[in-house]
N, C-alpha and C positions, 0 to 999 in steps of 0.2 A: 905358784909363787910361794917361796919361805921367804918372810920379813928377818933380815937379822940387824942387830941394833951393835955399832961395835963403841969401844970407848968408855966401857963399865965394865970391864975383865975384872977388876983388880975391887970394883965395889959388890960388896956380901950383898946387898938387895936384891928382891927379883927386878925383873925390869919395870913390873908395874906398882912398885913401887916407888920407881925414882920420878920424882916429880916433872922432871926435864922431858925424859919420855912421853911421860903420858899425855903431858901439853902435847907434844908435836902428833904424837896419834890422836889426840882429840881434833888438833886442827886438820890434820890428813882426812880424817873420817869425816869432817862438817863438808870435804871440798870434792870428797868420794868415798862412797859405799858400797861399791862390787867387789867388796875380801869375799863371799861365798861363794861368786864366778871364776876367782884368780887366785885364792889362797891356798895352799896345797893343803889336805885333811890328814896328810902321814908325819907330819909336825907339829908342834902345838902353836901354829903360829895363830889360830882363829882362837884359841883359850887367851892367849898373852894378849892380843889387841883388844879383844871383849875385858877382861881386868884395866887394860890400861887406858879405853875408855872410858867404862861406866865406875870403875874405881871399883878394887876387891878389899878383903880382909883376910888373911892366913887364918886358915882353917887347920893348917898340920903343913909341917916341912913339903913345899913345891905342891902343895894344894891350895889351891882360892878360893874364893867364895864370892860371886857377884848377886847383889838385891834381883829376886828376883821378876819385881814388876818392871826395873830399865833393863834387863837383859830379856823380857819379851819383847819389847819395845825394838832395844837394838836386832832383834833377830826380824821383827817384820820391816824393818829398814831394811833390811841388807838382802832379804828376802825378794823385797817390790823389787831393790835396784838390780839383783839378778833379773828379773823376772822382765824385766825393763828392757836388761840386752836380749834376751831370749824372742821378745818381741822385735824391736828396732830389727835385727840381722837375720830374724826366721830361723833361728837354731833350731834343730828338733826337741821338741818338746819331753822324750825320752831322756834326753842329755841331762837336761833339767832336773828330769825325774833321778836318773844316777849322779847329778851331783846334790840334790837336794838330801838323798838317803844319807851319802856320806857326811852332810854334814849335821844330819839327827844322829850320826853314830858318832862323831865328835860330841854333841852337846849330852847325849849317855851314859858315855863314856868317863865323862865329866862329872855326871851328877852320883854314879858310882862309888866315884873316889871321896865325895863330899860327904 
């Protein structure tokens, strides 16, 4: 799954910066937190949701910065609630394992650039 937000073409901000955003993904994320099960890792769509919940700060042009004691936080939420379906439907456990890699090589990846 890529998140795409339309309606801000024409506004300079990133997305996690417009206020309006990041309400509605705070309130998406309070009511569901399986982005690590659903969110695809070859976009940034798991960097943009993680800023535009836990709130970022520009570090350098299309780099952010999230605190980083609520983005352990938000990473063991979304974590349990993978972990959650992986239980409930008896996914293999492997699966988990390959999508859990991909998405420490998004949060790496990330912390690279910072």
């Amino acid at each position: 799954m890529a998140l795409q937000v339309f309606g801000y073409d024409s506004d300079e901000r990133e997305l996690w910066q417009i206020p309006e955003v990041c309400q509605f993904m705070q309130d998406l994320h309070r009511k569901w937190k399986y982005w690590f099960f659903f969110a695809s890792h070859e976009v940034p769509t798991l960097s943009v949701l993680e800023a535009c919940i836990l709130g970022a700060e520009q570090v350098s042009p299309g780099v952010q910065k999230v605190d980083t004691a609520k983005s352990q936080r938000y990473f063991a939420e979304c974590a349990e609630a993978m972990n959650r379906l992986f239980e409930r439907f008896d996914f293999p456990w492997e699966e988990n394992d390959r999508i859990g890699a991909g998405i420490m090589k998004v949060y790496q990846d990330r912390a690279t650039r910072q």
